[in-house]
C-alpha positions in Angstrom: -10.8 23.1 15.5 -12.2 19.8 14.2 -10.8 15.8 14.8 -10.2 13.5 12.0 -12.2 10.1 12.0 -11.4 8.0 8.5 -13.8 5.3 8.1 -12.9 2.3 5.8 -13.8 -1.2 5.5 -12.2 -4.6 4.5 -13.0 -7.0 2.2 -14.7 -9.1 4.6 -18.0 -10.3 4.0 -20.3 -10.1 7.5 -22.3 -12.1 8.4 -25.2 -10.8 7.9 -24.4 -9.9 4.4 -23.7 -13.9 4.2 -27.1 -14.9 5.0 -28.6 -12.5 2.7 -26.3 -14.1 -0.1 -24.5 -16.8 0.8 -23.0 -16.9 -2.6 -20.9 -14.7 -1.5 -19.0 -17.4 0.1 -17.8 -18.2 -3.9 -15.1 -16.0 -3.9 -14.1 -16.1 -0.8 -14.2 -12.2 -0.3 -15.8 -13.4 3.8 -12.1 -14.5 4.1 -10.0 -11.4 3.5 -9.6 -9.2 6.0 -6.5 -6.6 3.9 -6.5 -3.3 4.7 -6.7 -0.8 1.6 -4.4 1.7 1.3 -6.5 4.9 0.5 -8.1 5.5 4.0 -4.7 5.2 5.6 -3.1 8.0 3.0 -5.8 9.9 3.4 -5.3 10.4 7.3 -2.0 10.7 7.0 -2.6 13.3 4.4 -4.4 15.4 7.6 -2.1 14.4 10.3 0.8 16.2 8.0 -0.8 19.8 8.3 -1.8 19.2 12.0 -4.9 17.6 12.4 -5.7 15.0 14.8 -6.8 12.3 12.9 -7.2 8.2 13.0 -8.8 5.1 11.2 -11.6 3.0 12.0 -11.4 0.3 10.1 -14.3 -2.9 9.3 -16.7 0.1 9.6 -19.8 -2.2 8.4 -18.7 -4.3 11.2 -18.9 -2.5 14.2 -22.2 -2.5 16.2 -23.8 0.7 15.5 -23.9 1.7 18.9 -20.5 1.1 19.8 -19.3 3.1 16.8 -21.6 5.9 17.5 -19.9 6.2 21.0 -16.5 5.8 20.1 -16.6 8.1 17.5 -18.2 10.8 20.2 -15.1 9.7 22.9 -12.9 10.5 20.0 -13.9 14.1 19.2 -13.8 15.2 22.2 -16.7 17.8 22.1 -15.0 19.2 18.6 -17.0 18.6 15.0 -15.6 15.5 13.2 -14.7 15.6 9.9 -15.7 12.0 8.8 -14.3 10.6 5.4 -15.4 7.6 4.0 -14.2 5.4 1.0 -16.7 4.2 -1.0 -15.9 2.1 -3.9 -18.0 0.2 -6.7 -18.1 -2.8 -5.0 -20.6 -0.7 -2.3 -24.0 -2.4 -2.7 -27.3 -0.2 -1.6 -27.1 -2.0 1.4 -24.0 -0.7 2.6 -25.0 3.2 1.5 -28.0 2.8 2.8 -26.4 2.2 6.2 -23.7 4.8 5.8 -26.6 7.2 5.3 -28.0 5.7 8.1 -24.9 5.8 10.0 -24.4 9.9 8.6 -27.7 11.0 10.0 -27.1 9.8 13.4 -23.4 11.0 14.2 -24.5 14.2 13.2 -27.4 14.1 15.6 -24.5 13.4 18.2 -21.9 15.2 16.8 -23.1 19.0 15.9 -21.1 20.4 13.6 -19.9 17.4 11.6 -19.1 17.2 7.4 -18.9 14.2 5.8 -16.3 13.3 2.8 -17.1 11.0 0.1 -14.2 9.7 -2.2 -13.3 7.1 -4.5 -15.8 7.0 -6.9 -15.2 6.1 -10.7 -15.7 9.8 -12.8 -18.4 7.7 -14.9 -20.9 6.6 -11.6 -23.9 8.8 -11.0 -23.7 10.6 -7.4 -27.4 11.1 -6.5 -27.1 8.3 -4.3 -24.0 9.2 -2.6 -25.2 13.2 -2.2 -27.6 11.8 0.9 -24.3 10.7 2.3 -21.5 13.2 1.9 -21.4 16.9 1.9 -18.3 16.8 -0.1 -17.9 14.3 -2.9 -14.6 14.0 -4.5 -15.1 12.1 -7.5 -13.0 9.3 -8.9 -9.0 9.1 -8.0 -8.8 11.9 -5.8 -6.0 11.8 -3.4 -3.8 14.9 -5.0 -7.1 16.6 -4.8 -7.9 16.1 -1.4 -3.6 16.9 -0.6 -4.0 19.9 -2.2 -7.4 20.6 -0.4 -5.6 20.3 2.8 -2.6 22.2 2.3 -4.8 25.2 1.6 -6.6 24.7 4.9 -10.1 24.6 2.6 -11.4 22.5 5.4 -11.2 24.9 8.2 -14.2 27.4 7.0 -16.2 24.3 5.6 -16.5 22.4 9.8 -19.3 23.1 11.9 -21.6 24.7 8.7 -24.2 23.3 7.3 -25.0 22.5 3.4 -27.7 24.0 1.2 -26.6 21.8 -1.6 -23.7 19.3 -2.2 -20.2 20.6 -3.3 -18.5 18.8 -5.9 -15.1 18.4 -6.2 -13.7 16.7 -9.6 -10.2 16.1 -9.9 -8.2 16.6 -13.0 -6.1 13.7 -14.4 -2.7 15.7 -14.4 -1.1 14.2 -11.8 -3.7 11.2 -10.4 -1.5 8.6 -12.1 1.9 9.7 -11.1 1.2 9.1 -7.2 1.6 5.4 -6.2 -0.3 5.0 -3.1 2.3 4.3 0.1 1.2 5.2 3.5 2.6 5.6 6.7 1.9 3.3 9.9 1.0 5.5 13.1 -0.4 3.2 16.5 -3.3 4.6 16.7 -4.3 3.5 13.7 -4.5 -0.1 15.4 -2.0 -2.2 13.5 -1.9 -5.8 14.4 0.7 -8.5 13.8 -2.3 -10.5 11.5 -3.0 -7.4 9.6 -2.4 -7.4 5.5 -1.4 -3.8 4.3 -2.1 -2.8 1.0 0.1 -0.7 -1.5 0.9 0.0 -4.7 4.0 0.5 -6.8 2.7 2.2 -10.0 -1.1 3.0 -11.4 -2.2 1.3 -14.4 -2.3 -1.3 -16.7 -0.6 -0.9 -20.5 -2.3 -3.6 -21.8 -5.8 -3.2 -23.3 -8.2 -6.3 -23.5 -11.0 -5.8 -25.1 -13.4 -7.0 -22.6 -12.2 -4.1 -18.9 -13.1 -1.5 -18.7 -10.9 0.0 -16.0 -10.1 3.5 -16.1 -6.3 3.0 -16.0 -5.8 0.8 -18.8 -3.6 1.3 -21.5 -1.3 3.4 -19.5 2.1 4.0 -20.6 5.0 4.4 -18.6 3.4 4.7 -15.3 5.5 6.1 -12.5 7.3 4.0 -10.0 7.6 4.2 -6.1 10.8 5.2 -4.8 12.9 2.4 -3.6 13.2 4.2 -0.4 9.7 4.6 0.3 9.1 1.1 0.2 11.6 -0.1 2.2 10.2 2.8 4.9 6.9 1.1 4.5 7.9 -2.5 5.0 10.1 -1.8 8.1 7.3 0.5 9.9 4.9 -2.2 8.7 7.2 -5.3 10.5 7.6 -2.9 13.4 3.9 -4.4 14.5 5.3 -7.5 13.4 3.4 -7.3 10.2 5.2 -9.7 7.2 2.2 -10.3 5.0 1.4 -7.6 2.1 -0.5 -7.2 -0.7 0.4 -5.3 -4.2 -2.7 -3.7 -5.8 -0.8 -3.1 -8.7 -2.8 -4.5 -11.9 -0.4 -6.2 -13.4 3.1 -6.2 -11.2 5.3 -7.6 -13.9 3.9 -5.7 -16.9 7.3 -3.8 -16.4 11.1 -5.2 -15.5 10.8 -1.7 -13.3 7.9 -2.7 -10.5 9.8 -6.2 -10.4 13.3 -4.6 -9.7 12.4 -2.0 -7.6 10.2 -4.6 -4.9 13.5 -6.8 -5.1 16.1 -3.3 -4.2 13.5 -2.4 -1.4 13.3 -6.2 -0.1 17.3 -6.3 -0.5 17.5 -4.0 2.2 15.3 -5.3 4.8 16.1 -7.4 7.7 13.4 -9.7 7.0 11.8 -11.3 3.9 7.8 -10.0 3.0 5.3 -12.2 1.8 3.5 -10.6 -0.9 0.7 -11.3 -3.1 -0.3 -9.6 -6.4 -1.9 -9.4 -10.0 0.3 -10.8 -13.1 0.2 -11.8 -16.3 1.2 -15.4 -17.0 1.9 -14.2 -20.8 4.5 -12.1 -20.0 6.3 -14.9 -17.8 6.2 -16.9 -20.5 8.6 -14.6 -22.2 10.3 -13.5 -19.8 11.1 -16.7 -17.7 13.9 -15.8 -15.6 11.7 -13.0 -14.1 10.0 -16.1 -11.6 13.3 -15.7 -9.7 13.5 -12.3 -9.6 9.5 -12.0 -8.4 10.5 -14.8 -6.0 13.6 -13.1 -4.9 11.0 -10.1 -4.4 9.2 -11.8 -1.9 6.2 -12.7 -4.0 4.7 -15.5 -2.9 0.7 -15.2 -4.3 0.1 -14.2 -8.0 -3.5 -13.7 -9.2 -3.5 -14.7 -13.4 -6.4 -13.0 -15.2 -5.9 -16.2 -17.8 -9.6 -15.4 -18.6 -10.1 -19.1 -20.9 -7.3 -21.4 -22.0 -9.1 -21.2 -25.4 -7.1 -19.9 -27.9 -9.3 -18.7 -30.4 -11.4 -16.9 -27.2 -7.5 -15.6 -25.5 -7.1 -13.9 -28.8 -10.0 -12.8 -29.2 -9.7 -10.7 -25.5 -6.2 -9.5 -27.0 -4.4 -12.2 -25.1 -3.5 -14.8 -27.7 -2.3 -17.6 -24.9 -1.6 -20.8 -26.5 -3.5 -23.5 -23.7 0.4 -25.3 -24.2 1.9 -22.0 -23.5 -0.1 -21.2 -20.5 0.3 -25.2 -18.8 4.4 -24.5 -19.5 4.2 -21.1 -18.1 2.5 -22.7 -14.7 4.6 -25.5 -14.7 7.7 -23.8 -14.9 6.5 -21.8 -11.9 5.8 -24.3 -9.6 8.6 -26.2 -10.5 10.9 -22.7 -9.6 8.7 -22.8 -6.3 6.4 -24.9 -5.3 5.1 -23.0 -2.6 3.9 -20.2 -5.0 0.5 -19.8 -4.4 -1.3 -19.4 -8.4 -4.9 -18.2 -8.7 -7.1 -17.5 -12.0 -10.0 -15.8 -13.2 -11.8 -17.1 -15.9 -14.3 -15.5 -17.8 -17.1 -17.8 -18.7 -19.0 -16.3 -22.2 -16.2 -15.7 -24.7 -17.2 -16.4 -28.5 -15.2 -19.0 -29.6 -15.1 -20.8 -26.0 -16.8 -23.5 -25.5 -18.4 -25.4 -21.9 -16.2 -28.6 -23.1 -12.9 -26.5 -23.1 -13.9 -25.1 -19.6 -14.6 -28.4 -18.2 -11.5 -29.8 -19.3 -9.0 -27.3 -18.5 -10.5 -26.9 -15.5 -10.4 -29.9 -14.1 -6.5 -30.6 -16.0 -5.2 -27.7 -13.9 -6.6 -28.0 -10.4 -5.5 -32.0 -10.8 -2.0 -31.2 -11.9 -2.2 -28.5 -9.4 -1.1 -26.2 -12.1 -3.5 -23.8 -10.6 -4.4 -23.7 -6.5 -7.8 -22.3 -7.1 -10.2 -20.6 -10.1 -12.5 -18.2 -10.3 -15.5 -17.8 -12.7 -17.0 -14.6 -14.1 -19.8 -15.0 -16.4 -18.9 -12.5 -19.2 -21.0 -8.7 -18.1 -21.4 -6.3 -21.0 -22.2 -2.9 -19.4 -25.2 -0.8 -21.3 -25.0 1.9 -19.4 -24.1 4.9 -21.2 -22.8 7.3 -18.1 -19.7 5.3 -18.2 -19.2 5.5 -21.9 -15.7 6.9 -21.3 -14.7 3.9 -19.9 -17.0 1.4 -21.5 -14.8 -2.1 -22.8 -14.7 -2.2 -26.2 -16.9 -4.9 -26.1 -19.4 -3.1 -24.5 -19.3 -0.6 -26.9 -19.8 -2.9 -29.9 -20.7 -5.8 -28.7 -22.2 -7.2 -32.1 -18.3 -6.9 -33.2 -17.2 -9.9 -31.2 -20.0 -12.2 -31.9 -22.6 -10.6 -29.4 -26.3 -10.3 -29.4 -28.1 -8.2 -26.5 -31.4 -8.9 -26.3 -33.7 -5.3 -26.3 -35.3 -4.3 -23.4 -34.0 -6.6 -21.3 -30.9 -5.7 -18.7 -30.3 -6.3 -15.0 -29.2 -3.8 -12.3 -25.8 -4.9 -10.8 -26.6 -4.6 -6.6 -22.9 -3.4 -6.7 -22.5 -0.9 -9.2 -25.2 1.6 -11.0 -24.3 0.6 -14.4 -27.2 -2.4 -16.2 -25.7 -5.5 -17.2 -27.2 -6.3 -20.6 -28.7 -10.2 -21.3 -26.5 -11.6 -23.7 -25.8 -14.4 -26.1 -23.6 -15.8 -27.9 -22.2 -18.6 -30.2 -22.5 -21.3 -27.8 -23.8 -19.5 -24.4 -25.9 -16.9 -22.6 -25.8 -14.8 -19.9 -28.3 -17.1 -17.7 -26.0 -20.2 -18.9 -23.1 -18.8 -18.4 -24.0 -18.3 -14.7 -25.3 -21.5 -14.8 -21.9 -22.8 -15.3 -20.4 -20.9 -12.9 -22.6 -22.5 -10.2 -22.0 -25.8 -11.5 -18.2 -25.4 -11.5 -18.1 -24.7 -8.3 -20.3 -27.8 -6.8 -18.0 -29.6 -9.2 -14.7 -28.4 -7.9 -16.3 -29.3 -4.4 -17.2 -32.7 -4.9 -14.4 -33.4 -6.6 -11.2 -32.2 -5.4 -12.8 -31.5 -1.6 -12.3 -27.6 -1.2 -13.7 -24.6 -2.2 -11.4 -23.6 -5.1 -12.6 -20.6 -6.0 -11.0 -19.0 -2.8 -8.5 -16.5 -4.2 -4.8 -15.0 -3.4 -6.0 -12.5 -1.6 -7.9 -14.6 1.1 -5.0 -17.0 1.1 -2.9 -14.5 2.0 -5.3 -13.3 4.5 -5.8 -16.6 6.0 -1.8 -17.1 5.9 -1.3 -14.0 8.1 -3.8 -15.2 10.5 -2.1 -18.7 11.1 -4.9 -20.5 9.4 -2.6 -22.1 6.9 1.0 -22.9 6.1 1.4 -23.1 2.4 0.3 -23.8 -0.6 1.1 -28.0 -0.1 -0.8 -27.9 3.2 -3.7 -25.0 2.9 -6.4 -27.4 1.2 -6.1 -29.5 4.1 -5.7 -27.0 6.4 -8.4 -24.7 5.0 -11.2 -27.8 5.4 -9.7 -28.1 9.0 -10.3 -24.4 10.6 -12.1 -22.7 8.1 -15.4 -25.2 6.6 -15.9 -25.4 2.7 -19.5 -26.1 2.5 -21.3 -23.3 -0.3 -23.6 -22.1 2.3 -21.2 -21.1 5.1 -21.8 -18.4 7.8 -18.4 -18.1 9.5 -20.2 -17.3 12.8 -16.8 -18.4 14.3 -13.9 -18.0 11.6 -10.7 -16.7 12.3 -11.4 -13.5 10.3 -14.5 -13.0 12.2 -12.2 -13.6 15.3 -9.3 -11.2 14.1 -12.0 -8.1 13.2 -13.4 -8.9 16.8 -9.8 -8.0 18.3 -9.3 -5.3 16.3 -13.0 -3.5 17.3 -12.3 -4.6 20.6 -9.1 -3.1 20.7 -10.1 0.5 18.8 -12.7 0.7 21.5 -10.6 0.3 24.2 -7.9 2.9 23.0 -10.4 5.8 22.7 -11.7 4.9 26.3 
């Protein structure tokens, strides 16, 4: 017999990690506090064939010790079986603590076997084979279902590991299950909390700059109606009303669309929800803002990526800058209190630092826009992710690229090397030049960090922090602080992961 202990994290920032780089602060990733969906799947996934299992969520968070004896409480004298979810945005830092973290529970804990999943097929594993005696590697979760159901767990407990076993999925089935996961109390739910789901897997677009794995997906399947209106109602049972819909683009289809607004239909209360969309598409389709309103979707994250035309079409976007400023007004106009956040890429060919600097500042003044992000442009040399290499990584020279030999820098997040670059009017050290300056510039200027996305508003609206989009500037600058080097030591997220440590602790006493 073994317990179940899933160990996830949010997107907060801690402070620590703050201190160490406050420019983290930029994005605003210290403010979100949503809880991915994966971990809880995967638990549920083991409480359906009779294991005892739970969540511990804000892992990186907890004090070390507290953790450690939780975790021992928990199991009861039985070998845990301790699954982590490690994604690319995982700096050494962080695995260098989970291995840190690994070493010691099993010191505590005889017996214990550690699971690693949600690593990209492409990313080498010798860094995550100190960490897990079981690696499942890239989109997993049929895997791991099928794992279960065969009880391949029960011989594997309480044994130790010559060598790492590798478990690769294969990409039958991976895209046709939509992550949706079931609320259990002892998972610690809380009325501030921001759940995470998904209504299909993929993108069917293609730009040529991403280089996610699930692009240029066709006809993706879509979650039942039914299973979404189960998840919503268990969610709002804890009082829950704020969500978020990792879908890549949620109106790249009329189906995602029409099948949030049947599911919202049917509840007894209205959802918040924040997503990814494409502004080109709503330009086309313009009487799909109702519909997405109708939906409950209240947050939408545009990868724009420039307002240059010659640059949009040279992504595969082709956005005229007069078709993008009618697409945004005609959304605020619908609602006002729709909550509109870009990404930018800074580095296109054919851009230029004039065009950023005026669009920029034309679409945060007509509040077109209620905040921007900037990305200087990374082309990825490294050829152990080849199969899902950008096509501009893969020929970079063919939009207007020169990567200059020898020289590359290691991403702290990811293994892959970001190649030095240059362009037609840029580099990569002046593009991230211009990214810094944009943001002091927003700053000064319009008196709030702009660059805070939909996701942390969303985050921040669920904890009470602000109202909507007319008052959250205000209101943002009022409870939260907006200076670039900003430790949080007493934010309301900081607050909110507090209770909910405090909390876990105190059930498993």
């Amino acid at each position: 017999m073994f317990k179940v202990a899933v160990l996830s994290d949010s997107m907060a920032v801690s402070n620590s990690d703050l201190k160490d780089n406050p420019q983290s602060f930029i994005h605003g990733n210290n403010l979100q506090h949503a809880k991915p969906s994966a971990p809880y799947k995967v638990s549920e996934l083991f409480r359906m064939h009779g294991y005892e299992s739970t969540v511990f969520n804000y892992f990186s968070q907890w004090d070390q010790q507290d953790i450690i004896d939780t975790l021992v409480k928990y199991s009861e004298g039985y070998p845990l079986l301790i699954a982590y979810s490690v994604t690319l945005n995982n700096g050494d830092a962080y695995l260098q603590k989970l291995q840190n973290f690994t070493t010691l529970i099993k010191e505590h804990i005889p017996g214990t076997i550690t699971i690693l999943g949600g690593i990209r097929n492409f990313e080498s594993t010798d860094r995550y084979k100190k960490i897990g005696d079981i690696l499942y590697i890239g989109r997993s979760i049929p895997l791991l279902a099928r794992d279960i159901h065969n009880r391949e767990f029960d011989d594997l407990v309480g044994k130790k590991f010559n060598s790492i076993e590798m478990r690769y999925p294969d990409n039958e089935n991976r895209m046709d299950n939509p992550v949706i996961h079931k609320f259990y109390k002892n998972d610690t739910w809380m009325p501030h909390d921001v759940p995470i789901f998904e209504t299909g897997i993929g993108c069917k677009f293609n730009c040529t700059f991403c280089n996610y794995d699930f692009r240029n997906v066709k006809n993706p399947k879509i979650s039942a109606v039914d299973n979404l209106v189960e998840f919503f109602n268990e969610a709002n049972s804890f009082g829950i009303t704020n969500f978020y819909s990792a879908d890549d683009t949620i109106n790249e289809t009329d189906d995602k669309i029409d099948t949030i607004y049947q599911a919202v239909k049917e509840l007894d209360f209205t959802p918040n929800i924040a997503s990814f969309a494409r502004q080109d598409v709503l330009y086309n389709k313009p009487e799909r803002i109702e519909k997405m309103s109708e939906a409950g979707l209240t947050s939408l994250f545009f990868g724009i990526e420039t307002v240059n035309y010659e640059a949009n079409k040279m992504i595969r976007k082709g956005s005229t800058p007069e078709r993008i400023i009618e697409t945004l007004t005609q959304i605020k106009k619908h609602n006002p209190n729709f909550f509109l956040f870009s990404g930018m890429i800074i580095g296109l060919t054919h851009d230029s630092e004039s065009s950023i600097r005026h669009y920029n500042d034309l679409l945060l003044s007509e509040k077109l826009l209620d905040g921007v992000s900037y990305m200087p442009l990374r082309i990825m040399e490294d050829e152990t992710m080849w199969d899902w290499q950008s096509e501009i990584d893969k020929n970079p020279a063919k939009f207007g690229y020169t990567i200059k030999e020898g020289a590359s820098k290691k991403r702290a997040f990811r293994s892959s090397d970001n190649a030095f670059w240059s362009n037609d009017w840029t580099d990569y050290a002046g593009a991230i030049k211009l990214r810094d300056d944009l943001f002091t510039h927003n700053l000064e200027r319009f008196g709030y960090n702009s660059m805070v996305g939909n996701w942390a508003y969303t985050c921040l609206k669920a904890l009470g922090v602000v109202d909507d989009v007319n008052s959250w500037p205000d209101m943002f600058k009022l409870n939260v602080g907006f200076k670039p080097v900003h430790t949080l030591m007493n934010s309301p997220v900081d607050k909110a992961i507090e209770t909910y440590i405090s909390t876990k602790i105190n059930e498993q006493s």
